[in-house]
N, C-alpha and C positions, 0 to 999 in steps of 0.2 A: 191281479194278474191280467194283463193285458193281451188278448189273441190276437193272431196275424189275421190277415184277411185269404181266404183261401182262395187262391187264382185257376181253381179250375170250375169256376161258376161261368167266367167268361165265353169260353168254349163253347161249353154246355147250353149259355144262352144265346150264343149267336147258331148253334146249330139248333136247336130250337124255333127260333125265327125263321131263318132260311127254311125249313119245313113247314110253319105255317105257311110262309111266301106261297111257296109251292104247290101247298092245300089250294092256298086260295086264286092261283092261277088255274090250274086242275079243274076243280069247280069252276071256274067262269067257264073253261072249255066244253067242257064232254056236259052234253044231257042226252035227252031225244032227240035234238037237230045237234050235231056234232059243229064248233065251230075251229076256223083256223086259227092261229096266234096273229095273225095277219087282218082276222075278220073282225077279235074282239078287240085286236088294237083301235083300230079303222071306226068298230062301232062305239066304242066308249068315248072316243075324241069328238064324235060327231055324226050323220049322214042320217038316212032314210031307211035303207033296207032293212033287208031280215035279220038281220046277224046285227043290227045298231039296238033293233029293236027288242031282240032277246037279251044280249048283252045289258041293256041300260034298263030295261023292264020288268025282265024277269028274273033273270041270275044276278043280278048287282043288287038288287034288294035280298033276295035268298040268303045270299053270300052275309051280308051283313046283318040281316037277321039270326041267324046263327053266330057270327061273333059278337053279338050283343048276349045271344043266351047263353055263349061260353065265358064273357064278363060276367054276365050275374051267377053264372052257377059258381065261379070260382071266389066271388066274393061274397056270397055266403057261404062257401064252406070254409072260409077263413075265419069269417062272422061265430062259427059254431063253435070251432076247432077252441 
């Protein structure tokens, strides 16, 4: 017997995505120095200032230290399962 493929994974995973997006805009913005969408565009392309310097040094590494530990936790608890 042959199963169909169930088409509401689709959905599910692009609004899943679209929420990490979000996660992960979110986070680059808001710490202790509040930055604009304007500032961490501006700092992540390039420049000097404060808002290049938190953006690319501080929060951009955070950011993806955590999604590295959210890769490892979910594959090992695939690894367990």
């Amino acid at each position: 017997m042959v199963r169909k493929p169930n088409k509401t994974y689709l959905p599910v995973f692009m609004a899943l995505t679209a929420a990490l997006l979000i996660a992960l805009v979110l986070a680059l913005l808001f710490g202790s120095a509040s930055l604009s969408l304007r500032e961490l565009v501006v700092g992540l392309q390039g420049g000097e200032d404060y808002a290049a310097v938190i953006a690319r040094y501080v929060r951009l590494p955070r950011v993806a230290a955590a999604g590295l530990a959210g890769v490892g936790l979910a594959v090992s608890g695939t690894l367990l399962q």
